[in-house]
C-alpha positions in Angstrom: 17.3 -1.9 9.6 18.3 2.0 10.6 15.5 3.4 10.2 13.0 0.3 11.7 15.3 0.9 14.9 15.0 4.7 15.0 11.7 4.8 14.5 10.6 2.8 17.0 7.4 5.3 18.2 6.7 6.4 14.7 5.3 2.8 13.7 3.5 2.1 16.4 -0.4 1.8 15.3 -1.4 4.0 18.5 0.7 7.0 16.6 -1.3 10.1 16.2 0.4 10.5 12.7 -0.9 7.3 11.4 -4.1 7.1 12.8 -5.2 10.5 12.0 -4.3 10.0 8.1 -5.1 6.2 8.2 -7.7 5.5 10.7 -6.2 2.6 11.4 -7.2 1.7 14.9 -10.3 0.9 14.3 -9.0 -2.6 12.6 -7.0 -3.5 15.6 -9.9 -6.0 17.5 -10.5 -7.4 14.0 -6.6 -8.0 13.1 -6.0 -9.8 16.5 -8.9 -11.6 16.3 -8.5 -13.1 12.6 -4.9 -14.3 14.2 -6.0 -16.0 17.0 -9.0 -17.7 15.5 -7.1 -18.9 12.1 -3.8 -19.6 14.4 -2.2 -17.4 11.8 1.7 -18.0 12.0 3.5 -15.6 9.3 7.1 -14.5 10.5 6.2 -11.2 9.3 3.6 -10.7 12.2 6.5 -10.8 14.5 9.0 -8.5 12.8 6.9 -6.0 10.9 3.2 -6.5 13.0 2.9 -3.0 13.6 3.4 -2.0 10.0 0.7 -4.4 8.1 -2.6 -2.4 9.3 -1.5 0.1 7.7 -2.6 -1.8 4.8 -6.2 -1.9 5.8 -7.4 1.3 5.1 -6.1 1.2 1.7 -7.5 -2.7 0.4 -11.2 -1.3 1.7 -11.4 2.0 -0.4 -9.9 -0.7 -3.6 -12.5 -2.9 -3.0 -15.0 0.1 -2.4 -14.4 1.4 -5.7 -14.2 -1.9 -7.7 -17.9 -2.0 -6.8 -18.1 -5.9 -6.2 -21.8 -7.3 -6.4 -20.8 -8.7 -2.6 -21.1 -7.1 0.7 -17.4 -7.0 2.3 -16.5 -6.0 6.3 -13.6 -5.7 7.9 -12.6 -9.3 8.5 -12.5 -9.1 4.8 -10.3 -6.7 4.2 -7.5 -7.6 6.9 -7.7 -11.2 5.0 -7.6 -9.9 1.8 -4.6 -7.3 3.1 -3.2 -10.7 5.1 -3.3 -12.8 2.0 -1.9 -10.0 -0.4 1.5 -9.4 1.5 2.2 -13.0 2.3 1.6 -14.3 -1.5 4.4 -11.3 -2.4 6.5 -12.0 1.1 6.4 -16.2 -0.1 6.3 -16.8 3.4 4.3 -20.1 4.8 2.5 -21.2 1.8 0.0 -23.3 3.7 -1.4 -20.3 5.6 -1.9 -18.7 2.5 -3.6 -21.7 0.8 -5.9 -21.1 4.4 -6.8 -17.7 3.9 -7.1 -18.0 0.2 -9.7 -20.3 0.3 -11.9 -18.6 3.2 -11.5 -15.4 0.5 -13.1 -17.7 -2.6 -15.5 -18.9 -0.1 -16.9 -15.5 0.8 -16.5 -14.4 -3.3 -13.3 -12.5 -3.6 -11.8 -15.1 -6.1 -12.0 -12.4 -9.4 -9.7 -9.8 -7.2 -6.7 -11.8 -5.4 -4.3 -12.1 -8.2 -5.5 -8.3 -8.7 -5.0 -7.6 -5.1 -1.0 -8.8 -5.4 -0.5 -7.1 -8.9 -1.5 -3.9 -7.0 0.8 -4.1 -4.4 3.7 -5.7 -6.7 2.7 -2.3 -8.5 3.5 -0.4 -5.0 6.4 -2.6 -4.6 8.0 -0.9 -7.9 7.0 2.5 -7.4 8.4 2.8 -3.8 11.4 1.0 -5.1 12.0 3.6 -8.1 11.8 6.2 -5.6 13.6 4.8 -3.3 16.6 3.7 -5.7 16.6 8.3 -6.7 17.1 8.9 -3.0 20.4 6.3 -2.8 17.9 3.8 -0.7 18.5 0.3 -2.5 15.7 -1.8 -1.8 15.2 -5.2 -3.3 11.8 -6.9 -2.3 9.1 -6.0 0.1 10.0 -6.6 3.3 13.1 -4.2 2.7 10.0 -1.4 2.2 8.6 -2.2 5.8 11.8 -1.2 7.3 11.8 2.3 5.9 9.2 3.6 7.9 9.9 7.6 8.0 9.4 7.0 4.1 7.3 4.1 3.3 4.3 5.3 5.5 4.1 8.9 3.9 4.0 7.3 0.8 1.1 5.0 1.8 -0.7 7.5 2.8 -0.2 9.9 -0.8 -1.4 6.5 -2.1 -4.5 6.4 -0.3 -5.3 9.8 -1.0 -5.2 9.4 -4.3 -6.8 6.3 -4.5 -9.7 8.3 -2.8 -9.3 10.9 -4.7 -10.2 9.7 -8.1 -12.2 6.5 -7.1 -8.9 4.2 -8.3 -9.8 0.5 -7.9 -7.6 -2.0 -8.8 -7.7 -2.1 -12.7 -7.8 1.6 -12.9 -4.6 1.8 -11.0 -2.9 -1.4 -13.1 -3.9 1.7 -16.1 -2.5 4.1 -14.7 1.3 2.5 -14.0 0.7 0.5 -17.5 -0.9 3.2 -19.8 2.3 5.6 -20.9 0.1 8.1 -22.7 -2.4 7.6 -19.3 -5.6 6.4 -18.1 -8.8 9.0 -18.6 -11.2 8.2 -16.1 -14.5 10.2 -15.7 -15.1 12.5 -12.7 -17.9 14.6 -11.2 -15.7 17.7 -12.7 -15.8 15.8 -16.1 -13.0 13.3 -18.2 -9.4 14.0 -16.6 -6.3 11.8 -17.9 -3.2 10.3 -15.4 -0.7 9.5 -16.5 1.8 7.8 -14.7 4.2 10.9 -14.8 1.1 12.8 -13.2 0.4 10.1 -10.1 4.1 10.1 -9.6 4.1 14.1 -9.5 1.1 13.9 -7.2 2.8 11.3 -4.7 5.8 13.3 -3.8 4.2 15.8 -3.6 2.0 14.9 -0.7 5.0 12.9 0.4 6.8 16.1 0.8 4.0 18.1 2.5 3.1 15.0 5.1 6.8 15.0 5.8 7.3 18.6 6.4 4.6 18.4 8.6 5.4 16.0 10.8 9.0 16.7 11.1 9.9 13.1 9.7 14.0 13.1 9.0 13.2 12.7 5.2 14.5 15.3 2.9 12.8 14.3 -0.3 12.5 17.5 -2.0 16.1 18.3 -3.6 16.7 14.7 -4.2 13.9 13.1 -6.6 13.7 13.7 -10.3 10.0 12.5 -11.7 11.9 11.9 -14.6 14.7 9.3 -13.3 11.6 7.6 -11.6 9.9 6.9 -14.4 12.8 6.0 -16.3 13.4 3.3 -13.3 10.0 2.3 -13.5 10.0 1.7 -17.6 13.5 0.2 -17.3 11.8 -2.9 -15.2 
């Protein structure tokens, strides 16, 4: 837990860092709200709280771009972001039953098992790069507790996600796909491979690190091709 202790002001959702790449504070009334009024009681609310809006932003552009034939808001997002990282977590199984049906009620049921393959997806790229950089992490709440990395990453995500309109089977493509995923753009057909994303994530890891002085030295250390031999290897 190093760097969850020394990076105490860094995860806090108030953080100019965070908020200005995330936009996260505007799902803070929401997140509180869905907690109280379901009487929510995950563990992880206690220990990593801070960290799971960061989520947000990232499950609304998804569900954006798999251009469902339902109308979605926030409360359905922070569910569906709720729901996602306690099915991978296996914490409290009842809650999740809870939120899980409200989701099918409202007409989410074709993207929760897509919803946790995206972010068991996440789980094993972090991991990969991670495991290059001498990190070992094991399951997904080790992820949460490397903050100064983890949230960069998120964020590289989210750009790209935005970036090329990536919704949650066109991402499943992209890690699944070796010779990559062609997708068509305003600029014409592009192909991603997964050596490509990968490229493109460390990259803008590198750059928001730099930035924002973050104790991270990614740049000598990682080898796109060691990743994806970690990620292939699984």
């Amino acid at each position: 837990m190093k760097y969850l202790k020394n990076n105490k002001d860094f995860i806090n959702t108030k953080n100019i860092f965070i908020n200005e790449n995330l936009n996260i504070n505007k799902y803070h009334n929401t997140y509180n709200k869905i907690i109280k009024e379901l009487h929510l009681n995950f563990y992880f609310f206690t220990t990593y709280g801070t960290m799971i809006p960061i989520f947000f932003p990232i499950f609304e552009n998804l569900i954006k771009n798999q251009k469902l034939e339902i109308k979605f808001n926030k409360v359905d997002i922070v569910l569906l972001s709720i729901y996602t990282i306690a099915v991978l977590i296996n914490e409290n199984k009842n809650e999740i039953v809870k939120i899980k049906n409200i989701l099918i009620e409202k007409g989410f049921s074709e993207i929760l098992d897509k919803s946790v393959n995206f972010l068991k997806s996440i789980n094993n790229l972090f991991i990969a790069i991670a495991k290059n950089m001498g990190k070992i992490i094991v399951e997904f709440v080790s992820m949460l507790s490397y903050i100064s990395l983890y949230t960069p990453f998120l964020i590289a995500i989210l750009d790209l996600i935005k970036l090329y309109n990536i919704n949650f089977e066109t991402f499943n493509d992209i890690e699944t796909t070796t010779m990559g995923f062609s997708m068509s753009l305003g600029i014409g057909i592009i192909t991603i491979s997964i050596k490509h994303f990968l490229n493109m994530i460390l990259k803008k890891m590198n750059r928001l690190i730099k930035k924002n002085n973050i104790q991270e030295n990614i740049q000598e250390k990682l080898s796109i091709e060691k990743i994806y031999e970690l990620l292939i290897s699984k």
